[in-house]
Residue frames as a rotation matrix with the C-alpha (Angstrom) as fourth column:
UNK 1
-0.069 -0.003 -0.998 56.60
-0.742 -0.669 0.053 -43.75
-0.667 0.744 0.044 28.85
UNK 2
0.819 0.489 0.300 55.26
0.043 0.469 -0.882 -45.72
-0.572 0.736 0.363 25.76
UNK 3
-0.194 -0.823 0.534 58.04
0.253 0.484 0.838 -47.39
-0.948 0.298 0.114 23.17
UNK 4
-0.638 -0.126 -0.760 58.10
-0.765 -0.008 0.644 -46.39
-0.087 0.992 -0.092 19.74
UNK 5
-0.569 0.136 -0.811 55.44
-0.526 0.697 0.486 -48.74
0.632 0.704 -0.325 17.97
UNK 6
-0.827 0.558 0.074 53.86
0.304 0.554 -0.775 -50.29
-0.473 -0.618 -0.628 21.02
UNK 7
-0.375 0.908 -0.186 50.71
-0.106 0.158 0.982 -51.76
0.921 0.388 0.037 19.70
UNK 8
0.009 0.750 0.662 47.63
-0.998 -0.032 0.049 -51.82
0.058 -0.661 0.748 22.48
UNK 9
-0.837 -0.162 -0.523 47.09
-0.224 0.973 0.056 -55.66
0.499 0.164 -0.851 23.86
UNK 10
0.069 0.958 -0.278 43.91
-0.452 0.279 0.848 -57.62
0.890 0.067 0.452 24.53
UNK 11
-0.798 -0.436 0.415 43.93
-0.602 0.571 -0.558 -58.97
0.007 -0.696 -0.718 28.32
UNK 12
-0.862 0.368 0.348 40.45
0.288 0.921 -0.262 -59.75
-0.417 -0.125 -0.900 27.64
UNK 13
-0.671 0.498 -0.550 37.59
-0.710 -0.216 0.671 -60.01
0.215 0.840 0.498 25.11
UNK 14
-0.903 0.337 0.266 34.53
0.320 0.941 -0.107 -62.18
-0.286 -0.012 -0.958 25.37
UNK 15
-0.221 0.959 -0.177 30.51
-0.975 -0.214 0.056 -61.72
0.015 0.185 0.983 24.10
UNK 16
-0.898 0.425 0.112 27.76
0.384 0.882 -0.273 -63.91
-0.215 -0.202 -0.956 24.93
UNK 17
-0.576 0.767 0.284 24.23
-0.439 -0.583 0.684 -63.55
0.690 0.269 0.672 23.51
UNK 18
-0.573 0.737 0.358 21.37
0.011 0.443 -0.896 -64.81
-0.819 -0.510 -0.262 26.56
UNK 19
-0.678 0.577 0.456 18.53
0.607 0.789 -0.095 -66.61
-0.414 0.213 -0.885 26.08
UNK 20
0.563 0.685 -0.463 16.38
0.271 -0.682 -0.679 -63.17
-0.781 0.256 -0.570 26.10
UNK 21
0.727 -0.290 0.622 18.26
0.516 -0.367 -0.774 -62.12
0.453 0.884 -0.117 22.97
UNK 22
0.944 -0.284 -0.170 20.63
-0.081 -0.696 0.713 -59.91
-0.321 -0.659 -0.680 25.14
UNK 23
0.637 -0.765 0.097 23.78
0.454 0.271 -0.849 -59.27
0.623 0.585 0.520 24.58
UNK 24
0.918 -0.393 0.059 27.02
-0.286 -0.551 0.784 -59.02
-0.275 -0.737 -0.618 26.75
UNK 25
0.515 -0.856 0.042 30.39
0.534 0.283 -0.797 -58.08
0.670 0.433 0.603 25.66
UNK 26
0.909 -0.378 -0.177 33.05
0.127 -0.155 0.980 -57.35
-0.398 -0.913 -0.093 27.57
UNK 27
0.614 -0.672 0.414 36.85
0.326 -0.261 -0.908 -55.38
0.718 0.693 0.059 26.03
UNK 28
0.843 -0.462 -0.275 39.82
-0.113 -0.653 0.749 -54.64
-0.525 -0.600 -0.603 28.11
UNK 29
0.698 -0.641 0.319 42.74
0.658 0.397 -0.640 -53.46
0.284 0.657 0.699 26.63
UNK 30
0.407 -0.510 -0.758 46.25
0.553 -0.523 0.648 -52.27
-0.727 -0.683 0.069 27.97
UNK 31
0.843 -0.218 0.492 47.56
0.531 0.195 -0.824 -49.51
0.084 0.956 0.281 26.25
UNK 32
0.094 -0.919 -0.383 50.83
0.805 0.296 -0.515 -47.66
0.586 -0.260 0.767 26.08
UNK 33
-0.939 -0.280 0.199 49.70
0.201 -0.917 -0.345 -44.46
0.279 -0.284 0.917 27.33
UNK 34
-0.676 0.737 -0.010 46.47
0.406 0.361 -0.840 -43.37
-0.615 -0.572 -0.543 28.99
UNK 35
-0.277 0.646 0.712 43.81
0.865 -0.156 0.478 -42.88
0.419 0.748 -0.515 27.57
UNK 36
-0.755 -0.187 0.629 42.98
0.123 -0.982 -0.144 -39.19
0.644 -0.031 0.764 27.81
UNK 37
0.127 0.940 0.317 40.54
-0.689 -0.146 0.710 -38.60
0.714 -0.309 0.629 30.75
UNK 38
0.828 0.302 -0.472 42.24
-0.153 0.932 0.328 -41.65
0.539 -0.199 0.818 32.42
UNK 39
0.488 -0.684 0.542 45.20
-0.870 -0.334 0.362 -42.25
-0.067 -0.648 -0.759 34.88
UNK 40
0.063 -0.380 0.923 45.54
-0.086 0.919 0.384 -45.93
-0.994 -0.103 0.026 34.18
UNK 41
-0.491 -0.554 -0.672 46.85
-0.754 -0.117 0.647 -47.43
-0.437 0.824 -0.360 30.90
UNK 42
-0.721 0.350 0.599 43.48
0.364 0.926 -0.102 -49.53
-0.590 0.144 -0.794 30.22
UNK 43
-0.858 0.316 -0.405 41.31
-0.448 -0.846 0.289 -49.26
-0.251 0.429 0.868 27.96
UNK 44
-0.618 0.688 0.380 37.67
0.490 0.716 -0.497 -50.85
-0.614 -0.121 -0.780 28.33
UNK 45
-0.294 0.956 -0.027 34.06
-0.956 -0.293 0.029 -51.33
0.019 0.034 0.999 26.93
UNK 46
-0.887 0.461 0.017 31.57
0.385 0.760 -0.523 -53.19
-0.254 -0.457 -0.852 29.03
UNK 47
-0.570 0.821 -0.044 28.34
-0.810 -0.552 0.198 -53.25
0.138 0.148 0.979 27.56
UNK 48
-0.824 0.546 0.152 24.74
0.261 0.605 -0.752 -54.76
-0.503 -0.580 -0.641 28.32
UNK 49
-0.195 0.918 -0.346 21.49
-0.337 -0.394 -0.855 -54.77
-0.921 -0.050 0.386 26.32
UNK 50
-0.115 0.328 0.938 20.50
0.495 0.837 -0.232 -55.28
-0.861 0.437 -0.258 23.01
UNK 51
-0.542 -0.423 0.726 20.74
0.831 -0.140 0.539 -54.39
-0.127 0.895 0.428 19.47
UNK 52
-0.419 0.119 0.900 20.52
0.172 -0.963 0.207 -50.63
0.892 0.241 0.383 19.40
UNK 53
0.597 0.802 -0.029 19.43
-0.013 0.045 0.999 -50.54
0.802 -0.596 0.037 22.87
UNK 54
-0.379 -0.913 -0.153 22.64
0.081 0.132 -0.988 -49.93
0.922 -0.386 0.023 25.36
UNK 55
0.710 0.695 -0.113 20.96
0.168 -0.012 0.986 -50.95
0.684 -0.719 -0.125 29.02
UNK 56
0.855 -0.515 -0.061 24.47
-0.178 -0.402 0.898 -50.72
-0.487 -0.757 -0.436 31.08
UNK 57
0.349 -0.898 0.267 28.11
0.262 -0.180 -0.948 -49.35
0.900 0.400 0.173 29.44
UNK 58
0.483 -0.711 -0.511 31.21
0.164 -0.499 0.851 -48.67
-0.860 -0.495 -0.125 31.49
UNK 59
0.414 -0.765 0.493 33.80
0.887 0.216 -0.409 -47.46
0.206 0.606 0.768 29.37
UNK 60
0.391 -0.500 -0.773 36.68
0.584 -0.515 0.628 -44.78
-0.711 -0.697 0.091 29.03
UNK 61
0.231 -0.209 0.950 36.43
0.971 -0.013 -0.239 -43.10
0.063 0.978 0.200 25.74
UNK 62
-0.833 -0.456 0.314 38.50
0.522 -0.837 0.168 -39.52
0.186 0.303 0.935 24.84
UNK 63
-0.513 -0.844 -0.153 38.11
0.184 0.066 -0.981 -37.52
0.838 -0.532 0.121 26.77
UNK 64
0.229 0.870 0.436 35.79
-0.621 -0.214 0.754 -38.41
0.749 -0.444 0.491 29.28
UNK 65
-0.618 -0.702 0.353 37.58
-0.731 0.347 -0.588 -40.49
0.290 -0.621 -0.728 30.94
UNK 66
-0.949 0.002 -0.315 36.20
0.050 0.988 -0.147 -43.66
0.311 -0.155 -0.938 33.20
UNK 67
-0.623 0.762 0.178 32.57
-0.757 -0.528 -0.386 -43.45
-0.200 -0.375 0.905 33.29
UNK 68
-0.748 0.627 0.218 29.35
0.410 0.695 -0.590 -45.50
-0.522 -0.352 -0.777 33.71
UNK 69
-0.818 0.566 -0.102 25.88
-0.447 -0.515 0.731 -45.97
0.361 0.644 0.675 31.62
UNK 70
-0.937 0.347 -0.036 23.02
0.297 0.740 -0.604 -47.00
-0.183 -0.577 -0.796 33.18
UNK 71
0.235 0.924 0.301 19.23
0.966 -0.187 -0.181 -46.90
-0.112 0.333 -0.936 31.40
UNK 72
0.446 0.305 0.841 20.19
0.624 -0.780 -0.048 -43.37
0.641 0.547 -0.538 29.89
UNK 73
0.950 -0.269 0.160 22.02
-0.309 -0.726 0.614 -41.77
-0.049 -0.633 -0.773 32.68
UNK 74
0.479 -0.871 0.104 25.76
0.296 0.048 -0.954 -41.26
0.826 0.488 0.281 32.62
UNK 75
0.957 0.063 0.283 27.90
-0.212 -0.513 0.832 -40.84
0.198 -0.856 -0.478 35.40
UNK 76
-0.003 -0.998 -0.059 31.66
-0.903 0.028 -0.429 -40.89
0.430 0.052 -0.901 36.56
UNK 77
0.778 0.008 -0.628 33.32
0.181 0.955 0.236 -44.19
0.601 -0.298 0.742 37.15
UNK 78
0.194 -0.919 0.343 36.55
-0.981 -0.179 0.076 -44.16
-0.008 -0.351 -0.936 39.69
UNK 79
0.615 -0.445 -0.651 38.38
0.027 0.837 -0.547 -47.42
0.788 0.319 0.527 37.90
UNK 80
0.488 -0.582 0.651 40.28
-0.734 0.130 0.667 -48.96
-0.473 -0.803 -0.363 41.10
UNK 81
-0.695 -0.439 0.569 41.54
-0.305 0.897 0.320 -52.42
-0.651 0.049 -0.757 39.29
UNK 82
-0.599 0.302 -0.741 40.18
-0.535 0.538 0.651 -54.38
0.596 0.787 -0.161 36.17
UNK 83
-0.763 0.471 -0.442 38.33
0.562 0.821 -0.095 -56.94
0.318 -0.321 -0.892 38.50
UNK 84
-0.381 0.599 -0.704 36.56
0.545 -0.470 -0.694 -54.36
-0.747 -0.648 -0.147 40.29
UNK 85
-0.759 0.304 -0.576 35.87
-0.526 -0.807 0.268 -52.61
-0.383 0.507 0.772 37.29
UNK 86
-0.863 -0.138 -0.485 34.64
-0.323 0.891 0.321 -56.11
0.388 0.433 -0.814 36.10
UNK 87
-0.686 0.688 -0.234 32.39
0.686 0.506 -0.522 -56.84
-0.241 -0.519 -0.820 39.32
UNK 88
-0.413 0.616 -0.671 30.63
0.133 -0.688 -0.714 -53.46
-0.901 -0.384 0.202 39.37
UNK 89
-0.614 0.427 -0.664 29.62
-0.787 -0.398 0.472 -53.49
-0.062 0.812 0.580 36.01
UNK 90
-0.748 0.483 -0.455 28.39
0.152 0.792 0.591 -57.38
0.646 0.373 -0.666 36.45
UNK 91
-0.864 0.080 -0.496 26.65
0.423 -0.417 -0.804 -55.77
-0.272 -0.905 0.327 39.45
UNK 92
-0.513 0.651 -0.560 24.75
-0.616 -0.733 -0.289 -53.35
-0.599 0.196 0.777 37.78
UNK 93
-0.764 0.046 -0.644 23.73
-0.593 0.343 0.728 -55.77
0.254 0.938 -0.235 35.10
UNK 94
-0.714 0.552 -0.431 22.19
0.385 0.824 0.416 -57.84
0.585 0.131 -0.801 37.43
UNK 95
-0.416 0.748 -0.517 20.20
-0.021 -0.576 -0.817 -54.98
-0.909 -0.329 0.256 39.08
UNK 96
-0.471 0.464 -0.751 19.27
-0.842 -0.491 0.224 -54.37
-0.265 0.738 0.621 35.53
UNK 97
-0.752 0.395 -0.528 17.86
-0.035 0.775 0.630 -57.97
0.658 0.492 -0.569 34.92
UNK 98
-0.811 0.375 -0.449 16.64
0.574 0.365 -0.733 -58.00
-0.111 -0.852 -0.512 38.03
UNK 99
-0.754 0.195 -0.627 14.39
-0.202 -0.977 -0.061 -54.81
-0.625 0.081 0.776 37.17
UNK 100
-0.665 0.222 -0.713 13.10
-0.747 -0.202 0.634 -56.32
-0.003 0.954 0.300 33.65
UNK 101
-0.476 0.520 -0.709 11.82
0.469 0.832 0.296 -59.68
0.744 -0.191 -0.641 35.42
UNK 102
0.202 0.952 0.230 10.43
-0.447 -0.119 0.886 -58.39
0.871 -0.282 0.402 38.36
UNK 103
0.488 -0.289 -0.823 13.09
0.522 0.853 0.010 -60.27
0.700 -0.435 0.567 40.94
């Protein structure tokens, strides 16, 4: 059960534009209660692509709970652990680069 006042906390935050202009950020935050739609007390957004242009999201927004974006298609996520939530999105990403070059 969540304390009076507990504020949400940052375990980790980071954005990097690539060379191709891309853009990856990465948000995980613990809060005190789940997020509706969720069983665990994180709250994420992992995104890929480019300004106005959203090539792979994970996230866990009200009340949809933990789900996946990939080129336009949406789809449940089943969140096992922050790292794993971590790999499988860096996963997809590189399927998705891998796609746009041709590799």
């Amino acid at each position: 059960m969540a304390k009076r006042g507990e504020k949400a906390v940052t375990l980790y935050e980071d954005k990097a534009v690539l060379p191709d202009g891309s853009i990856l950020q990465l948000r995980i935050l613990r809060v005190p209660e789940p997020v509706k739609g969720s069983a665990h007390t994180l709250r994420y957004s992992l995104f890929y692509g480019r300004p106005g242009e959203r090539i792979v999201g994970y996230d866990n927004e009200r009340p949809k709970g933990d789900h996946k974006h990939v080129r336009g298609k949406e789809s449940p996520y089943v969140f096992t652990t922050p790292e794993q939530l971590v790999a499988d999105f860096l996963a997809d990403v590189r399927a998705a680069m891998a796609e746009e070059t041709g590799l």
